[in-house]
PyMOL Python script that loads the backbone (N, CA, C, O; Angstrom):
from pymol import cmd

cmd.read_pdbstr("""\
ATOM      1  N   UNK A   1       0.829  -1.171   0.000  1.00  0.00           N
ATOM      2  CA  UNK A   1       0.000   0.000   0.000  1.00  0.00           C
ATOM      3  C   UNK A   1       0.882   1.245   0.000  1.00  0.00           C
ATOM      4  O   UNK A   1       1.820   1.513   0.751  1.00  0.00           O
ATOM      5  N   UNK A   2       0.384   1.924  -0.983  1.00  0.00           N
ATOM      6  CA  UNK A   2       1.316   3.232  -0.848  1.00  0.00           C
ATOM      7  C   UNK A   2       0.685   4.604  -0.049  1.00  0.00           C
ATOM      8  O   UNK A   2      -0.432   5.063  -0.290  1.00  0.00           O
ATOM      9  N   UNK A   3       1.627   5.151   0.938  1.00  0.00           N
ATOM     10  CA  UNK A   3       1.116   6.513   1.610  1.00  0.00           C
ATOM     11  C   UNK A   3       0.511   7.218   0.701  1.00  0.00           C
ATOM     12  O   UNK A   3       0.482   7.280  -0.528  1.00  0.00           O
ATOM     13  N   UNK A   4      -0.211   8.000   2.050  1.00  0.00           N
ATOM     14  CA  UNK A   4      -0.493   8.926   1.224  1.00  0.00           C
ATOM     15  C   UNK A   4      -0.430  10.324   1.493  1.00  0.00           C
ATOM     16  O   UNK A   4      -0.524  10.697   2.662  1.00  0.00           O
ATOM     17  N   UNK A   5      -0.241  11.389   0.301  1.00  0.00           N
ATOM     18  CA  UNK A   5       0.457  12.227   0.097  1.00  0.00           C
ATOM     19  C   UNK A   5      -0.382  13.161   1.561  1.00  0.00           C
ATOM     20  O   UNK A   5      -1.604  13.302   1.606  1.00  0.00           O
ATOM     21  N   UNK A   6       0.700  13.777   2.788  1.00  0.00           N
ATOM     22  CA  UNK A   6       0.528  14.463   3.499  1.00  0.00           C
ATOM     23  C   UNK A   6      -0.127  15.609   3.721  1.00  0.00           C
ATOM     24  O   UNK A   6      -0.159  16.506   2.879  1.00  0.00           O
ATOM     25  N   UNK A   7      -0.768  15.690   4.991  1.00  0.00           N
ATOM     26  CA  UNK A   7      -1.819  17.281   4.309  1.00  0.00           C
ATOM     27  C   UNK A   7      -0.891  18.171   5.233  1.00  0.00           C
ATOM     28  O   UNK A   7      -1.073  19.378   5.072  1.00  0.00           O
ATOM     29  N   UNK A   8      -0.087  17.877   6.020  1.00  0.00           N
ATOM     30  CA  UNK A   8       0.523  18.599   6.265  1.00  0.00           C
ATOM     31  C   UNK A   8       2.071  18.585   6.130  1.00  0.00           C
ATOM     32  O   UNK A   8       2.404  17.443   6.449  1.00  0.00           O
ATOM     33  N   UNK A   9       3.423  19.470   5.739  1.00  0.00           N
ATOM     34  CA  UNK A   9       4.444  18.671   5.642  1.00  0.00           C
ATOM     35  C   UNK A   9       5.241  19.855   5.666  1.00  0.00           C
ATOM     36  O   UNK A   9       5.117  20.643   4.728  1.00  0.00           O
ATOM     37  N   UNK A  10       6.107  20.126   6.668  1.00  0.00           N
ATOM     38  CA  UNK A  10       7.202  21.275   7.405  1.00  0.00           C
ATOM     39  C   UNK A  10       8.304  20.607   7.368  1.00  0.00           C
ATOM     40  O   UNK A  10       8.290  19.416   7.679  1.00  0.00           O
ATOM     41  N   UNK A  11       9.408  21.204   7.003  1.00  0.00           N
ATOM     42  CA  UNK A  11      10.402  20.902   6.793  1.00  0.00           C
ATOM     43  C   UNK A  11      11.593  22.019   7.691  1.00  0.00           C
ATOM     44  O   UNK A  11      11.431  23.239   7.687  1.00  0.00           O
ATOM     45  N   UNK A  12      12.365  21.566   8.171  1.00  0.00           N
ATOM     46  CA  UNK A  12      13.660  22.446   9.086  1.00  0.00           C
ATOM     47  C   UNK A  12      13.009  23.719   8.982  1.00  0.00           C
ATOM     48  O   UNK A  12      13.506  24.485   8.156  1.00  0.00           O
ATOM     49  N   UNK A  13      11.826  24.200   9.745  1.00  0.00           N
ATOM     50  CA  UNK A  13      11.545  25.429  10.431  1.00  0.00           C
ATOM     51  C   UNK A  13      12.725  26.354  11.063  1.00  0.00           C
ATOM     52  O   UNK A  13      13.150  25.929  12.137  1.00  0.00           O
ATOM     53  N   UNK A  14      13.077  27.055  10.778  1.00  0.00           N
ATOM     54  CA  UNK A  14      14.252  27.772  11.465  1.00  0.00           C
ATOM     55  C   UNK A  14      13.079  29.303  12.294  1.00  0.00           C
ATOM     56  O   UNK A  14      12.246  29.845  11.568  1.00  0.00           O
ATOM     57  N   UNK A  15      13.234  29.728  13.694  1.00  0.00           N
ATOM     58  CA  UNK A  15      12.503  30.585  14.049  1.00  0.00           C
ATOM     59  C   UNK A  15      13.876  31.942  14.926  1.00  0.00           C
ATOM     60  O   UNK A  15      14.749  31.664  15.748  1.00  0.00           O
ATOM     61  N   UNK A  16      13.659  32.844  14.530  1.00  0.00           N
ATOM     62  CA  UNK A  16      14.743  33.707  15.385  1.00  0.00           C
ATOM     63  C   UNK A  16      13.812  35.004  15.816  1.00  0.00           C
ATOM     64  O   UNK A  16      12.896  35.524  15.179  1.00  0.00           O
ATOM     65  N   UNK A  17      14.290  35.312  16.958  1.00  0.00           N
ATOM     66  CA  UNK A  17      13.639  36.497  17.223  1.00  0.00           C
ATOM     67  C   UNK A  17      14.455  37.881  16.934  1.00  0.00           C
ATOM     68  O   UNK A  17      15.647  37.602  16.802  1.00  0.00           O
ATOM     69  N   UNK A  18      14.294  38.812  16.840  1.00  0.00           N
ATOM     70  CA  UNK A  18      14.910  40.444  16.770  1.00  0.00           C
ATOM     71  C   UNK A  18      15.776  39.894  15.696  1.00  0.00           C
ATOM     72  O   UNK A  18      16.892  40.408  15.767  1.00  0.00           O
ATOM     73  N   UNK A  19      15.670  39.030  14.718  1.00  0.00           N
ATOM     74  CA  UNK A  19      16.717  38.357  13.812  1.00  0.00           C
ATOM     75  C   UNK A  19      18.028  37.963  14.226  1.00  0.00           C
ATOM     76  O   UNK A  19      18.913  37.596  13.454  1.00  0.00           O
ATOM     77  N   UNK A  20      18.102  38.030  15.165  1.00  0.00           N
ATOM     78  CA  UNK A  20      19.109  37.064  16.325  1.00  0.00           C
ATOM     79  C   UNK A  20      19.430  36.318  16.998  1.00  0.00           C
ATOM     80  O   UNK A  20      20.436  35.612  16.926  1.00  0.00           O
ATOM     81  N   UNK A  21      18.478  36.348  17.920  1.00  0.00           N
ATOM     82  CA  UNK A  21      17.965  35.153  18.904  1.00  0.00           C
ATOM     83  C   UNK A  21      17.132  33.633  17.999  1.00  0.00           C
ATOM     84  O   UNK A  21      16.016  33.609  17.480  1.00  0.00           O
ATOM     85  N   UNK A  22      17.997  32.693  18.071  1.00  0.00           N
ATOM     86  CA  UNK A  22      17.784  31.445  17.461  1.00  0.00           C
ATOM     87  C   UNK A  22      16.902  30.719  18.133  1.00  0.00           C
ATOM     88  O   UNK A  22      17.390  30.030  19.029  1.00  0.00           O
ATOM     89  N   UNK A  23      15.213  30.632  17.909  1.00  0.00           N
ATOM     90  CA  UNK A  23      14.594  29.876  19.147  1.00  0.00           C
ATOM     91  C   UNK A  23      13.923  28.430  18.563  1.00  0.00           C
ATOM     92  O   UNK A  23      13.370  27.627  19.314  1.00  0.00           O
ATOM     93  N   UNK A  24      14.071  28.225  17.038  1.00  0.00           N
ATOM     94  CA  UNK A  24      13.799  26.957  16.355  1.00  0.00           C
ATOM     95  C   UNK A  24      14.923  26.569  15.824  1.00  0.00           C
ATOM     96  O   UNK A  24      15.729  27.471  15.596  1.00  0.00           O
ATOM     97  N   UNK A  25      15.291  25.272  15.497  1.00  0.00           N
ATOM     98  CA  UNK A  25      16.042  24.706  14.672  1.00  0.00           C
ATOM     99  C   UNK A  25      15.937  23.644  14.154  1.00  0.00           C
ATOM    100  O   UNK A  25      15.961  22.748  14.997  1.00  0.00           O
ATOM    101  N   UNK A  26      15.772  23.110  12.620  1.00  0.00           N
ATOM    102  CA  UNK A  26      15.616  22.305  12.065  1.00  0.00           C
ATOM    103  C   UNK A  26      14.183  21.255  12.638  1.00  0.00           C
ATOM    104  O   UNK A  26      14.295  20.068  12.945  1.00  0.00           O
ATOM    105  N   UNK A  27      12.777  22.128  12.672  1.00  0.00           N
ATOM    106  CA  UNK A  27      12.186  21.148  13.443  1.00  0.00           C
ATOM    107  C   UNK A  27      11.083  20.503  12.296  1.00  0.00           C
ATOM    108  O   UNK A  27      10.419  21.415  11.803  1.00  0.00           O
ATOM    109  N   UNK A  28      10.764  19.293  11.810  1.00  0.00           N
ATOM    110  CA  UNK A  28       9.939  18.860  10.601  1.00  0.00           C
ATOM    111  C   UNK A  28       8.977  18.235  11.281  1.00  0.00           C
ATOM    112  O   UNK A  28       9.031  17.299  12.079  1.00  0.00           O
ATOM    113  N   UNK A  29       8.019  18.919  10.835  1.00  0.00           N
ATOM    114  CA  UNK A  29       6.415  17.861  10.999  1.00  0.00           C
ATOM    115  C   UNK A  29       5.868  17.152   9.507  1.00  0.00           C
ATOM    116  O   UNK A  29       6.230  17.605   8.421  1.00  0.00           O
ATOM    117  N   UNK A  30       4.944  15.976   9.642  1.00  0.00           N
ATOM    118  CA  UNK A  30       4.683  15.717   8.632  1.00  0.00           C
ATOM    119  C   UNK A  30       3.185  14.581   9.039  1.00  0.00           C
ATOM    120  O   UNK A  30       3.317  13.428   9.450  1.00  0.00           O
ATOM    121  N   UNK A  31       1.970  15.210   8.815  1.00  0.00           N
ATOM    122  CA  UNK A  31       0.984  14.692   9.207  1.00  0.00           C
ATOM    123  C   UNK A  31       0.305  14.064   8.094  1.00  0.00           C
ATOM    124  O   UNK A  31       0.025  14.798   7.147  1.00  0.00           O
ATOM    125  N   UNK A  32      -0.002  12.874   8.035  1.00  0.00           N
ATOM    126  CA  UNK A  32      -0.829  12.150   6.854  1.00  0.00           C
ATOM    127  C   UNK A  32      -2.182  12.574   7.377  1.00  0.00           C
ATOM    128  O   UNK A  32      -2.583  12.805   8.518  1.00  0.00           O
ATOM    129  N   UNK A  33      -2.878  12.610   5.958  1.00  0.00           N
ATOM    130  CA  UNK A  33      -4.732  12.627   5.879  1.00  0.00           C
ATOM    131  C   UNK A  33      -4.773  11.819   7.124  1.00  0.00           C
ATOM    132  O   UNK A  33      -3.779  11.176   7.461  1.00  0.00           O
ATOM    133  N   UNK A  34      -5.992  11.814   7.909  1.00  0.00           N
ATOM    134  CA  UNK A  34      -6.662  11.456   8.660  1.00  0.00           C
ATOM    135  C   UNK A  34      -5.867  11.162   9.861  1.00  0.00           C
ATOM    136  O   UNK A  34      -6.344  10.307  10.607  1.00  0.00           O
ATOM    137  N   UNK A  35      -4.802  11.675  10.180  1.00  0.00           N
ATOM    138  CA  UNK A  35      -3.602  11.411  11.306  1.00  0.00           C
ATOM    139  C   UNK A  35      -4.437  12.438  12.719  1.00  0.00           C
ATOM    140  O   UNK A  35      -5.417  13.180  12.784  1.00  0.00           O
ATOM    141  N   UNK A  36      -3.483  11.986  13.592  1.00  0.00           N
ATOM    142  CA  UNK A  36      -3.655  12.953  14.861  1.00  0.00           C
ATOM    143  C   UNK A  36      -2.260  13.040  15.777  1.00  0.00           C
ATOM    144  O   UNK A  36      -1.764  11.979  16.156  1.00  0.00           O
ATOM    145  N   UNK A  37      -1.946  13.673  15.953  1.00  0.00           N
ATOM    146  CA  UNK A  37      -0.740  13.906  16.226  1.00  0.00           C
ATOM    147  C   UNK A  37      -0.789  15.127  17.377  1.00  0.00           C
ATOM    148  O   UNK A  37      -1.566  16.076  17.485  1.00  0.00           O
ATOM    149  N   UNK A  38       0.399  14.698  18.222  1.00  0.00           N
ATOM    150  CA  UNK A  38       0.143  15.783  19.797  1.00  0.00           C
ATOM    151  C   UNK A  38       1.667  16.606  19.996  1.00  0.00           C
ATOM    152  O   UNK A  38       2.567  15.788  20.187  1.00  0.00           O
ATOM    153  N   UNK A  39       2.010  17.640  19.993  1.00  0.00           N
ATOM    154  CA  UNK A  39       3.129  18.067  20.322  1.00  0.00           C
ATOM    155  C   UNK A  39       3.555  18.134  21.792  1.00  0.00           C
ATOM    156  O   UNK A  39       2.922  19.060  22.299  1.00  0.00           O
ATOM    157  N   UNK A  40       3.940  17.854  22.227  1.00  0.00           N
ATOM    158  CA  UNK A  40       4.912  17.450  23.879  1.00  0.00           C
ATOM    159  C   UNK A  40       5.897  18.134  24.322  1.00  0.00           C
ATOM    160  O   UNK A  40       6.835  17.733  23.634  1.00  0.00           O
ATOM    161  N   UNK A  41       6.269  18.862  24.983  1.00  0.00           N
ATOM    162  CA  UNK A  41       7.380  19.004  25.719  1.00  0.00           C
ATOM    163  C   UNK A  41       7.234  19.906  26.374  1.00  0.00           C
ATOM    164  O   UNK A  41       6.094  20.365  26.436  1.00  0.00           O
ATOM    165  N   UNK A  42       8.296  20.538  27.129  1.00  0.00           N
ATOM    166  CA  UNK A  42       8.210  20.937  28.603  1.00  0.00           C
ATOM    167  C   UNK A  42       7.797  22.146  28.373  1.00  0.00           C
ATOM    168  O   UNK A  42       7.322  22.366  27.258  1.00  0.00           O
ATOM    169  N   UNK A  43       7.868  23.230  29.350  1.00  0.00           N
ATOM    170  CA  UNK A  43       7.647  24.606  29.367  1.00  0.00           C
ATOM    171  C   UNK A  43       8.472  25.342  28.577  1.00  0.00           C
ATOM    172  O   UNK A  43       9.524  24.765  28.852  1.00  0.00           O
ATOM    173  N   UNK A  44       8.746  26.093  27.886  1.00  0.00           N
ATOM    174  CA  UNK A  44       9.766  26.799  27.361  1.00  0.00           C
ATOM    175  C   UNK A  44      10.453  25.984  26.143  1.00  0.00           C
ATOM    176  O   UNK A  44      11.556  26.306  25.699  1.00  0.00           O
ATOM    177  N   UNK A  45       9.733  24.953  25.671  1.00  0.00           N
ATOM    178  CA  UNK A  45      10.568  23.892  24.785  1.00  0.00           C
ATOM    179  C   UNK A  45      10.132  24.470  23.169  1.00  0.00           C
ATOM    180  O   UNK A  45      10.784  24.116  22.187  1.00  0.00           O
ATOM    181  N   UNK A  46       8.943  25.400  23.067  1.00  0.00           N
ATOM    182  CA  UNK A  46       8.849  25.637  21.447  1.00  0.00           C
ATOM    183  C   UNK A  46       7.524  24.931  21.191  1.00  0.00           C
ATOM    184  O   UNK A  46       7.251  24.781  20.000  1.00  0.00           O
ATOM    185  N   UNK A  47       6.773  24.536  21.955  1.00  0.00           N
ATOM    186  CA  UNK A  47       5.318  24.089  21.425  1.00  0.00           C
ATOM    187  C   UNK A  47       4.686  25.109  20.840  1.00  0.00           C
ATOM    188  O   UNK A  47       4.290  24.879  19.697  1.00  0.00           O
ATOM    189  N   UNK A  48       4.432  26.365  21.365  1.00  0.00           N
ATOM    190  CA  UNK A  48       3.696  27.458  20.921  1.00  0.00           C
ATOM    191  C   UNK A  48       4.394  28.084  20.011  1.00  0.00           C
ATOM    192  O   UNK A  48       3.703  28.351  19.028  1.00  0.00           O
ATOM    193  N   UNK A  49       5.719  28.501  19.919  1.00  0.00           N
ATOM    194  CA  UNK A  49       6.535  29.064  18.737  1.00  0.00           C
ATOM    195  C   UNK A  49       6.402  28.042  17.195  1.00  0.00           C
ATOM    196  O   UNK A  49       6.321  28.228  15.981  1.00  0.00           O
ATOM    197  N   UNK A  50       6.443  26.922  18.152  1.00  0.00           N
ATOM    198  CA  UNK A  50       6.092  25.887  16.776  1.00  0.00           C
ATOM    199  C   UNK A  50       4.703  25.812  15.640  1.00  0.00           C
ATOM    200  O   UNK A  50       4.644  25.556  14.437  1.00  0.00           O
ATOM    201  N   UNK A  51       3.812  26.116  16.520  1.00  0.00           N
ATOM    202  CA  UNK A  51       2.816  25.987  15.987  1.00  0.00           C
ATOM    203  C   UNK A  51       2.029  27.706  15.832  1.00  0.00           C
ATOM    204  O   UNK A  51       0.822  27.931  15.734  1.00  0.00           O
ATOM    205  N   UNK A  52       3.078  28.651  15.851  1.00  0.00           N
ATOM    206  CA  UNK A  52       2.633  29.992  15.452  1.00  0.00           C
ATOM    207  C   UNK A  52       3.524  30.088  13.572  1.00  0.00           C
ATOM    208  O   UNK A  52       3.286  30.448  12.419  1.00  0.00           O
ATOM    209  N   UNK A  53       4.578  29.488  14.406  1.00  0.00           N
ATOM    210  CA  UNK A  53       5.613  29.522  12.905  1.00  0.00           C
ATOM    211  C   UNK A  53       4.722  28.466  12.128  1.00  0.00           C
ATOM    212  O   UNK A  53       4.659  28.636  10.910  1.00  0.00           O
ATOM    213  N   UNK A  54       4.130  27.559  12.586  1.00  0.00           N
ATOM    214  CA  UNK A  54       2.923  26.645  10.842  1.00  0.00           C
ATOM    215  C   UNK A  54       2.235  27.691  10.709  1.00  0.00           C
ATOM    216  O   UNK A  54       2.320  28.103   9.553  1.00  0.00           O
ATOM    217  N   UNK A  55       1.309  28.587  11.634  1.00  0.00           N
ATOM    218  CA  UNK A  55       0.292  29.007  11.117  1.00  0.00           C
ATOM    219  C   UNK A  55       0.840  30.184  10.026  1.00  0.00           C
ATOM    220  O   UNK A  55       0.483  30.377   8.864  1.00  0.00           O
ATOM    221  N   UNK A  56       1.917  30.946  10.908  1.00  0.00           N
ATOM    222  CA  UNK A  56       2.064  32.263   9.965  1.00  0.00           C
ATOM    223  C   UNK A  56       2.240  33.050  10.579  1.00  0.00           C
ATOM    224  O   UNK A  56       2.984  33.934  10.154  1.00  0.00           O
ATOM    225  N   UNK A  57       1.517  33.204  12.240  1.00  0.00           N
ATOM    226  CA  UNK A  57       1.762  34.083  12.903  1.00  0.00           C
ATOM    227  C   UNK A  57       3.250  34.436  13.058  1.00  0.00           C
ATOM    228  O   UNK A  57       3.156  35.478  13.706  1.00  0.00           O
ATOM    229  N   UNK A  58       3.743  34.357  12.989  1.00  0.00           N
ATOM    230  CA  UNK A  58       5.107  34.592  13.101  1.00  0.00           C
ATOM    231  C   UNK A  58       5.983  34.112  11.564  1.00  0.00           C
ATOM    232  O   UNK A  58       5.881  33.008  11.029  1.00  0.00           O
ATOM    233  N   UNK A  59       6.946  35.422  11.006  1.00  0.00           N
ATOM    234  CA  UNK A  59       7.614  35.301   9.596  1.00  0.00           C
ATOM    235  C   UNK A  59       9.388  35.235   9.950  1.00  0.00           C
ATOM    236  O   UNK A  59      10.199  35.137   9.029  1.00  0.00           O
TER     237      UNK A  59
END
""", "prot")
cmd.dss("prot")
cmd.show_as("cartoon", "prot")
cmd.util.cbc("prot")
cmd.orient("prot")
């Protein structure tokens, strides 16, 4: 059976703040149709930076 093509698919996100401060690095998501998937980690680890940098909120 072959996959199938991802509805979602991020590749090495790089995120910096004031264009200096390095607060992502190389982070890839890749969610198939009908997937569910949970992001994890501690306080201060990039859950919310992560998922502002998919949406857009943040360039």
């Amino acid at each position: 059976m072959e996959a199938a093509e991802p509805i979602l698919k991020i590749k090495n996100i790089e995120v910096r703040y004031h264009e200096v401060i390095l607060v992502l690095k190389g982070v890839s998501i890749e969610v198939p149709k009908g997937g569910i998937i949970a992001l994890l980690g501690a306080n201060g680890a990039g859950k919310s930076t992560t998922l502002k940098a998919i949406s857009g909120l943040l360039k």
